[in-house]
N, C-alpha and C positions, 0 to 999 in steps of 0.2 A: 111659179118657181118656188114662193116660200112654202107650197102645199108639199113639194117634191122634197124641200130642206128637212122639212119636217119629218117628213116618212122616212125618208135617208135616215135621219139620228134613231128614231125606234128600232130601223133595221140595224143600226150600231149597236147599240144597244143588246143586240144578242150573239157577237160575233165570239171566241175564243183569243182569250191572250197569248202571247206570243212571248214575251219575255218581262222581266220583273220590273218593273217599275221604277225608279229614284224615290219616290214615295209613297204610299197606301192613303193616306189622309190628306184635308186641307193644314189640318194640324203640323203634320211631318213636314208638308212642304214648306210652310211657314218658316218652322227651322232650321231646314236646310239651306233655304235662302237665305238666310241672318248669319248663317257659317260659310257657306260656299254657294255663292249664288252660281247656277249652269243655265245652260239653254234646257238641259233635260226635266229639270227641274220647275224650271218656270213653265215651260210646255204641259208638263204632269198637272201643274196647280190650273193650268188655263182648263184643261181636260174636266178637269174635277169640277172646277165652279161651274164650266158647261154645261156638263152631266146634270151638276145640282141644279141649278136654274129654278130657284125659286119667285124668281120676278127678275124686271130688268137691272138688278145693281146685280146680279149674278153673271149674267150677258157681260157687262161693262167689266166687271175684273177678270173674265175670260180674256176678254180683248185687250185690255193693261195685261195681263202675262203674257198672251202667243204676241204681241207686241214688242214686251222683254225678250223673250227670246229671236223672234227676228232682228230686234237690236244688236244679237249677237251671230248669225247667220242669217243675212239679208235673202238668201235662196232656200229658206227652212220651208219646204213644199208641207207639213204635218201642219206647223204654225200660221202658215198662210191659209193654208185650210180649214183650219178650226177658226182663225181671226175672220176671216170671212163668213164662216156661215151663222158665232157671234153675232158678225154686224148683220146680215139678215133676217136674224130671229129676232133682233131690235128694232129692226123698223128701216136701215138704212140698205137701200135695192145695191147700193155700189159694193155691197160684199158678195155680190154672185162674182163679180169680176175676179176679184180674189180668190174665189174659187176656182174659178175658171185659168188663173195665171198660175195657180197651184197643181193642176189638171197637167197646163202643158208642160212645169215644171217635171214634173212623177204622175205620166200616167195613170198609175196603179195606186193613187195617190185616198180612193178613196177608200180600196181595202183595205189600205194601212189605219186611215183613221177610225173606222171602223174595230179593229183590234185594239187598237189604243185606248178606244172609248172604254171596250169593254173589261180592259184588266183592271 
């Protein structure tokens, strides 16, 4: 399954964006959340550190922002998505679920992240 996580985010990784972002940067979102903290926003920063992923403190503030933002829509099927496959790529097996709760949530749940990754 984590060989499958894996491959899934390279294929992310090439999809076409879809609409403009809340921010372009970890920088942007930093600020944005000091001014106006959103779900969209915290989602955008979890996206991004995931993306970066330079080791596992990258992982781990992935999963503090899709966290944040589920703290604000408990059904965020993007956020449960990403926080789950987060905790997979860390080591923790119980983020396939999360996925999978995210699946039944929105189907289509992983084109979207997909497009998301890649704006």
């Amino acid at each position: 399954m984590r060989a499958a996580a894996i491959a899934f985010l390279l294929l992310a990784l090439g999809g076409a964006a879809h609409a403009q972002p809340p921010c372009r940067t970890l920088a942007d979102c930093d600020a944005l959340i000091r001014v106006t903290p959103s779900l969209a926003a915290y989602e955008r920063r979890g996206l991004l550190h995931f993306m970066q992923r330079r080791g596992l403190d990258d992982l781990q503030k992935a999963i503090a922002d899709f966290s944040e933002a589920i703290a604000v829509d408990g059904a965020r099927a993007l956020s449960m998505y990403g926080r789950g496959m987060a905790r997979l790529m860390a080591g923790d097996a119980a983020g396939q679920n999360e996925m999978e709760a995210a699946i039944m949530l929105r189907p289509d749940i992983d084109a979207e992240f997909k497009r998301s990754a890649a704006e």
